[in-house]
Structure formats: structure tokens, C-alpha cells
ZADOMAR-631778 format. One record per residue (C-alpha): x negated, y negated, z. Coordinates in steps of 0.1 Angstrom, whole numbers, padded with zeros to 4 digits, always signed. Each point is the difference from the previous one (the first is absolute). Layout:
# residues N
XYZ/...
//
This chain:
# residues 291
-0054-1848-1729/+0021-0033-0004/-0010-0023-0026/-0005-0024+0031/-0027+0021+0011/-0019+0000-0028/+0003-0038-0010/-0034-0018+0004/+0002-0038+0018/-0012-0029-0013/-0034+0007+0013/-0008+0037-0006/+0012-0013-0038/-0026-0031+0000/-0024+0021+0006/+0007+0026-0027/+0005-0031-0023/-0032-0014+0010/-0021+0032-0009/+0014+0001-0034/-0008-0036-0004/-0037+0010+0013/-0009+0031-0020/+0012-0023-0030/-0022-0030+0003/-0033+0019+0013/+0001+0027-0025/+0016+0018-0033/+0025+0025+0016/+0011+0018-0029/-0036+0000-0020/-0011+0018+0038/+0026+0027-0005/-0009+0005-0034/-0038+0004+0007/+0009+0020+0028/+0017+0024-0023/-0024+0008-0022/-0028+0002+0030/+0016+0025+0023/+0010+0039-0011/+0022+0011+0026/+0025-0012+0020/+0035+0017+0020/+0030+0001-0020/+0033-0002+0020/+0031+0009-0012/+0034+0005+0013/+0004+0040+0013/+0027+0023-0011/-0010+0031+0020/+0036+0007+0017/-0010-0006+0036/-0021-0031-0012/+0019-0017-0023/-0007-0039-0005/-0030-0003+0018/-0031-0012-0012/-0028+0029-0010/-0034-0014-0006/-0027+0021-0011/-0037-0007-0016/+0001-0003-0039/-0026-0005-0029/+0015-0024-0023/-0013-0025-0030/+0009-0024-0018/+0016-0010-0033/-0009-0028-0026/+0028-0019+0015/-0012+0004+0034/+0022+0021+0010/-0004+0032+0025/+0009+0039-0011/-0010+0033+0019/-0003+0031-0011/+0021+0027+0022/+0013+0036+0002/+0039+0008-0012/+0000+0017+0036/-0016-0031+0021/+0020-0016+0026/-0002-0034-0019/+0011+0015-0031/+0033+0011+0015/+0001-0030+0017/+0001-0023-0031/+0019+0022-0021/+0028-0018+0027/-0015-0030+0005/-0022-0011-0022/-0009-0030+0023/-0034+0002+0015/-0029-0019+0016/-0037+0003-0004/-0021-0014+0030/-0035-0007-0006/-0025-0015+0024/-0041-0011+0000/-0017+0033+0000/-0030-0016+0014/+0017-0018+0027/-0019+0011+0032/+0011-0017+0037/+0033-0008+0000/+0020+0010-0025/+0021-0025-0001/-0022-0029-0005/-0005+0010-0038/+0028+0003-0029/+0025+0025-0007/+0027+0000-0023/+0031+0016-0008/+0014+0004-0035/+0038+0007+0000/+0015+0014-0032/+0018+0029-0024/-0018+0028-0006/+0012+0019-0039/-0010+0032-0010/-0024-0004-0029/-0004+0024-0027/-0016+0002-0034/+0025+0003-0034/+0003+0035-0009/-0002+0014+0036/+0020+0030+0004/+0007-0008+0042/+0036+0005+0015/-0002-0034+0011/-0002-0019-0032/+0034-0011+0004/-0003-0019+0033/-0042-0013-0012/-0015-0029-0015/-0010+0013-0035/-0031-0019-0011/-0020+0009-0033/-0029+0018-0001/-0026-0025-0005/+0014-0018+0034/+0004+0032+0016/-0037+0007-0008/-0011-0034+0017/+0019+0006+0026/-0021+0033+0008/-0035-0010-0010/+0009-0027+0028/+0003+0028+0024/-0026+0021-0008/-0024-0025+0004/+0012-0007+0038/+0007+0036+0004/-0020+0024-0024/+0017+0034+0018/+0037-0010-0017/-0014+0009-0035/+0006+0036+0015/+0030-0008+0019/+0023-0010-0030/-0013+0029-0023/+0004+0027+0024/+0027-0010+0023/+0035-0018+0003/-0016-0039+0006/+0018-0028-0014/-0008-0037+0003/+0029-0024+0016/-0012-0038-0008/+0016-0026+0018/+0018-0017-0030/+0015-0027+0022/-0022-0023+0019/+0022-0016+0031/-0019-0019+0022/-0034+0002+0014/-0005-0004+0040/-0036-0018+0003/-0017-0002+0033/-0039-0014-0007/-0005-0002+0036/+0011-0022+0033/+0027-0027-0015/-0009+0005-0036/+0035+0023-0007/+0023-0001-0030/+0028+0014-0020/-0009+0004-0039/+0027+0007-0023/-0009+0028-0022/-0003-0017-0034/-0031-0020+0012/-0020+0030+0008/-0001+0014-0035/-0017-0011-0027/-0006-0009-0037/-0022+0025-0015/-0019-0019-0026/+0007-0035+0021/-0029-0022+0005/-0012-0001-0036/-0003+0038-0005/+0031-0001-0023/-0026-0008-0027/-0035+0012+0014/+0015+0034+0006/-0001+0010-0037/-0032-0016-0010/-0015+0016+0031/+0009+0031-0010/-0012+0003-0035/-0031-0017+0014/-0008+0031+0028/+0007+0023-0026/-0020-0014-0026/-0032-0010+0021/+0005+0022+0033/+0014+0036-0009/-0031+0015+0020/+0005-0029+0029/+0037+0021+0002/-0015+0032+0003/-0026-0011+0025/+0034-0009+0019/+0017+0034-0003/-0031+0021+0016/-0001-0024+0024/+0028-0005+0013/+0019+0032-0012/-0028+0023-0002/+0005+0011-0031/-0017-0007-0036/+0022-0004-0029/-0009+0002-0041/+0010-0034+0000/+0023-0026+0018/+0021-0029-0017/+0015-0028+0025/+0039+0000-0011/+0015-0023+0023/-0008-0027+0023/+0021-0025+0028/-0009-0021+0030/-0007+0031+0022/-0019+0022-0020/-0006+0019-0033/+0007+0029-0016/-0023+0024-0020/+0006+0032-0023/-0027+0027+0001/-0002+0027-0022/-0019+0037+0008/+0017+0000+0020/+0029-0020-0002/+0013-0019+0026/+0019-0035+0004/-0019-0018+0031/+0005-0032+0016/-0024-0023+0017/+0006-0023+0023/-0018-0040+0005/+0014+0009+0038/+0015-0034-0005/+0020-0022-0017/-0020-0018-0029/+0005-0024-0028/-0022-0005-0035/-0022-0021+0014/-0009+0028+0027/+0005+0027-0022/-0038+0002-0011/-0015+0000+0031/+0028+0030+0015/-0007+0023-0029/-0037-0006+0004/+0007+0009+0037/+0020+0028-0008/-0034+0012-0020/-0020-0005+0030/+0019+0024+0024/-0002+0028-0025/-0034-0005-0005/-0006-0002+0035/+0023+0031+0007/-0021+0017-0028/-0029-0011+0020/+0009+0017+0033/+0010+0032-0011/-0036+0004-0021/-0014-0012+0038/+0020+0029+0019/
//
């Protein structure tokens, strides 16, 4: 195709220019894509085939992912998936993501697709073949990075221990397509869809929040662990805490959990989101004693 006959007139480019200008003055583009992030679980990853008859078209397929302090996405997949072979070539990929409680038309709600670089990530220490070609993190980021998962997707606890998972984040953010329904469409670049961890304030009511919940609130933690884990630890200690979420150490048994606000806070929202966070465990705990 000529470069002619893809080259938009004045018009067509008005208009495109026009729904940017619109989804920036009625709304907070980014901040949606951010929210929308941490709300939805799943989406279809598409990334560039290498099968021989296939080669450089687009495979899409339904993924699990979460998301990291920064905002940024990561899945968990298979050393003999599709995508993996796929970005082990190309690490370029895109994540779509759309209202999963849009009903009617589909395309009167929002969608958005986040274009980026997906990186093998592995712990220090691991012993894969692939360590050469990964993004070595250490272990307390690589921990994070799975408690994050876990929570969204509880089965991959068994799927890294027994069988050849790794998790490919996408270290590079590139731009953001942002459709909030009719005229309301942007591009984003990929910078202002992260964010600061401790922004907001929490850079210094993270700590004192913590020593307070483990001081006052140690049973408060473990109410949160049966609930919304199902288990009952010894004890729990809160070792970390940003604007999506917190992160708590049990003992008997031991695990490294993460719990999420299921949006993005800041410290003068972070009382009421842990208290919240409290509430659906107890309320969890509630309706399995009802069933």
C-alpha cells in the first residue's frame, strides 16, 4: 500500500485531533488507564508470530496478568507457550483490556491498549537456561512481583513450583491507546501511565503506617489472611506498603502475600483502604462460615 493511501486529509485528521483534545478536557486519560489496570485481571496479549507459516502476524490470546508497584503489566507463561516463543524474537507486545461489565454495545464503553517490551524476569540465584537473555531482579522484588500474582491468580503458586512458568513484565511502557467511549479517544505515552509508588504523601506515612499495623493490628492482619487467603497463620507482620497495596509476611506457615486497595491510593486514603481491605476478609470469612 502507497504511503498515499494511507495518508489521512485534513478532515479525517481534525477529527482525530479533536478527540484527543476531548478525552483531555472532560476527563483524566492516563489516571483512567491506571485505574483500569489495577481493576481488570485479564485481558488478550498479542504478539508478533514466529510459527514458519505464520510469521509476523499478530497472535492474540486471553492472559491473567497484574500489575507492578510502578504500574506496570507482567504475565506469567509457559517456556513452550506460543507468546513465549513469540517474545523471545520480539519482545514487543500489546495488552488490550476493555470494561468487563460493559453490556449493549461494546463499543460505547472503554478499552485500552498498552503497547510495550516484554523482559524475562527472574529471581538472583535462579539456575534457568535463560538467565543470560532475562531481567535479573533481586529476590525481595522478585517476591513482590509474585505475591502480586497470586493474589489475582492463586493456581500459579503451583504453576512456578511444579512446572517451567516464568514471568515476562513489560519493562518498557510505549504508548497507551485510550478509547473511553464515542469521541473521547487518545494516545498516552507510556511514562504517564506508571507511577510513583510512595507518591501522594505515602513516601513518609508508608513507614509510620507500618510500625503502626504491626504494633496495634497484628490480629487485624491475620483476620485478613483467612479471609482473603484462607488460611491462618502464627502470626503476620505488614513489611511493605505503596499506592496500590501492601504486603504482609506470615509465618506457620510462611508465605509472602500481597493485598491489593484495587486502586490507586495516597496517605490521606490509606486508612480508609486498609480498613476496607479488613472488611472484605471479614466478610469473605463471613460467607464461607454461612455456606
Amino acid at each position: 500500500m502507497s504511503d498515499a493511501a494511507t495518508e489521512l486529509t485534513k478532515a479525517e485528521q481534525n477529527e482525530i485531533d479533536s478527540a484527543a483534545e476531548i478525552a483531555e478536557q472532560t476527563g483524566d486519560p492516563a489516571g483512567d488507564v491506571r485505574r483500569w489496570l489495577l481493576e481488570t485481571h485479564h485481558g488478550t496479549l498479542c504478539t508478533l508470530s514466529v510459527k514458519r507459516d505464520l510469521e509476523g502476524y499478530p497472535f492474540g490470546s486471553v492472559v491473567p496478568f497484574a500489575i507492578d508497584a510502578q504500574g506496570r503489566p507482567f504475565i506469567l507463561i509457559a517456556d513452550i507457550a506460543a507468546h513465549t516463543a513469540n517474545l523471545r524474537k520480539n519482545p514487543r507486545g500489546t495488552l488490550f483490556i476493555h470494561d468487563p461489565h460493559a453490556s449493549g454495545d461494546p463499543q460505547s464503553s472503554w478499552r485500552v491498549s498498552v503497547m510495550g517490551q516484554f523482559n524475562r524476569t527472574l529471581p538472583k540465584g535462579s539456575d534457568s537456561r535463560h538467565l543470560e537473555t532475562a531481567n535479573v531482579i533481586d529476590d525481595a522484588e522478585y517476591a513482590d512481583l509474585h505475591a502480586r500474582y497470586v493474589e489475582r491468580v492463586p493456581a500459579a503458586e503451583s504453576y512456578v513450583k511444579q512446572h517451567n512458568f516464568d514471568y515476562w513484565r513489560m519493562e518498557e511502557v510505549h504508548k497507551a491507546r485510550y478509547i473511553a467511549g464515542f469521541g473521547r479517544i487518545c494516545w498516552i505515552q507510556g511514562e504517564k501511565i506508571l507511577r510513583d509508588p510512595l507518591g501522594g504523601g505515602l513516601d513518609e506515612a508508608a513507614a509510620p503506617a507500618i510500625e503502626h499495623m504491626n504494633e496495634d493490628h497484628a490480629n487485624n492482619m491475620i483476620e485478613m489472611c483467612t479471609g482473603l487467603y484462607g488460611f491462618t497463620p502464627d502470626s503476620a507482620e505488614m513489611i511493605a506498603l505503596d499506592a496500590s497495596g501492601f504486603q504482609i509476611q506470615t509465618t506457620n506457615p510462611q508465605r509472602h502475600l500481597f493485598f491489593g486497595f484495587g486502586k490507586e491510593i495516597d496517605a490521606e486514603a490509606l486508612r480508609v483502604a486498609v480498613i476496607d481491605v479488613l472488611r472484605r476478609a471479614r466478610n469473605q470469612t463471613e460467607k464461607v462460615r454461612a455456606e
